[in-house]
Residue, then its C-alpha position, 0 to 999 in steps of 0.5 A: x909936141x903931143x897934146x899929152x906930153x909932159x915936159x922933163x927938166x933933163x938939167x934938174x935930172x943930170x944934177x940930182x942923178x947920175x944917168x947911165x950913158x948908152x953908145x951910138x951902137x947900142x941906140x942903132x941897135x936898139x932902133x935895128x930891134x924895133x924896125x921902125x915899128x914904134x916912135x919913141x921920144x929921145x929919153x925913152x929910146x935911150x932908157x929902154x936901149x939901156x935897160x937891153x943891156x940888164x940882165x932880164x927881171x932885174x929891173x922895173x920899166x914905168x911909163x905911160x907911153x903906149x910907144x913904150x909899151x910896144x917897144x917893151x912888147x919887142x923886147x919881151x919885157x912888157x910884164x915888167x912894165x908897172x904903172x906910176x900907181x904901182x911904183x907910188x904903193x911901194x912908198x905908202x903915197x896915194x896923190x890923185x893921178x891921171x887915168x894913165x898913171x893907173x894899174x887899171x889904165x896899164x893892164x888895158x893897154x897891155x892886152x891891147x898891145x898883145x892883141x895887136x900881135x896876134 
């Protein structure tokens, strides 16, 4: 487990949600789209195979996973991509959050991400 990862209560989240399902043909595509270049966990691969299926900017993606980002990259959806920050402003919530969870943090990581490919 990576030094970083924080652990999700998936039985919490399925009880208070309803989370879409996805087909074992829409994760093989998925994975077929990002060739092996980019490690996701589970739930981020299902989410981002998930969300190929929305109609473009009709969603937001928020996470602090630089895999994830690659793979939003990929899919050409790398500005819709907002950090924990960002999400929070839109409720008036202001917590202390980690470096990784900042606006700052993500538009680094981003122009990282895109300079990998040129």
């Amino acid at each position: 487990m990576r030094r970083d990862y924080v652990p999700v209560d998936a039985g919490g989240i399925r009880s208070a949600l309803r989370p879409k399902s996805i087909s074992d043909r829409q994760r093989s595509e998925f994975q077929s789209l990002l060739a092996n270049m980019v490690d996701l966990d589970p739930g981020e691969s299902d989410l981002l195979a998930y969300a190929r299926t929305l109609p473009a900017g009709t969603y937001l993606l928020c996470s602090p996973d630089r895999s994830a980002l690659h793979a939003a990259r990929i899919m050409g959806v790398l500005d819709q991509v907002i950090s924990l920050e960002e999400l929070l402003e839109g409720t008036g919530a202001d917590p202390p959050l980690r470096r990784q969870y900042t606006k700052k943090w993500l538009a680094r990581e981003k122009v990282k991400v895109r300079l990998e490919v040129l």
